[in-house]
C-alpha positions in Angstrom: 135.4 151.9 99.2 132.5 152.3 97.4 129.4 155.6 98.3 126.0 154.2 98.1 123.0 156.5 97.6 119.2 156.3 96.8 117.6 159.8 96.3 115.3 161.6 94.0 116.9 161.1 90.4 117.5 157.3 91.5 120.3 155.4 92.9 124.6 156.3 92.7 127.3 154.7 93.5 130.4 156.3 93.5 134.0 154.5 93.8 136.7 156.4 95.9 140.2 155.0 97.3 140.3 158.3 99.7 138.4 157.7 102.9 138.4 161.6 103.5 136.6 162.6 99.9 134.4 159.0 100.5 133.1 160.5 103.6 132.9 164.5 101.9 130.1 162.5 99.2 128.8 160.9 101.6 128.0 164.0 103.3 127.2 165.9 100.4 124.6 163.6 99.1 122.9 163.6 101.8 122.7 167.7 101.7 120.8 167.3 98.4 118.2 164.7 99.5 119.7 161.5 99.6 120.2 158.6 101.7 123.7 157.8 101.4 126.2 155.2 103.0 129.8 153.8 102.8 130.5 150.5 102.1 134.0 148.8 101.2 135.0 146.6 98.7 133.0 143.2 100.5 129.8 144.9 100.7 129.7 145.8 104.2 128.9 149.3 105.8 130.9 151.3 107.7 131.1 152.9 110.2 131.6 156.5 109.4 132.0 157.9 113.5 135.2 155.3 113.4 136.1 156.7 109.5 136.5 160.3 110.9 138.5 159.4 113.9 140.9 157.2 111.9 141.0 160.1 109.6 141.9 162.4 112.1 144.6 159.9 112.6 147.3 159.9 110.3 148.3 156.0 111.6 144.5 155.3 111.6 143.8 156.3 108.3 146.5 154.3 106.9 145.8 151.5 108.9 142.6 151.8 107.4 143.8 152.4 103.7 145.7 148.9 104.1 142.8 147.0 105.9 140.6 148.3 102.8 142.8 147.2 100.4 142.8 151.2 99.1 145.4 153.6 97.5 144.5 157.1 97.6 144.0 159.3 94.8 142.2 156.7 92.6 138.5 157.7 91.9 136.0 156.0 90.0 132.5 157.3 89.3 129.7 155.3 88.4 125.9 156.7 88.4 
């Protein structure tokens, strides 16, 4: 899944297989002044309410892991 952010210094975009730490920047980012959302690997937003319940979920999240196409641990920064 891929963190998508437009603030002050300019745009980011941060690569992260872990929906927990995807959702942590997300949050982050926005604590500093930017705009920031969650996309996955097609483009398309989502939805981070139904990201922290599957999270919450152990069978969510890894429902979610193989409907992304994701294997946690790998990170990949890009700004």
């Amino acid at each position: 899944m891929i963190v998508k952010a437009e603030g002050p210094s300019g745009p980011a975009k941060i690569y992260s297989d872990n929906p927990k730490h995807a959702l942590g920047l997300a949050q982050y980012l926005r604590t500093i002044g930017y705009n920031a959302w969650i996309e996955d690997t097609n483009g398309n937003e989502i939805d981070e309410k139904a990201l922290k319940m599957a999270i919450r979920s152990s069978r969510g999240c890894n429902l979610l892991l193989m409907q992304l196409g994701a294997f946690p641990g790998a990170i990949r920064l890009r700004l």
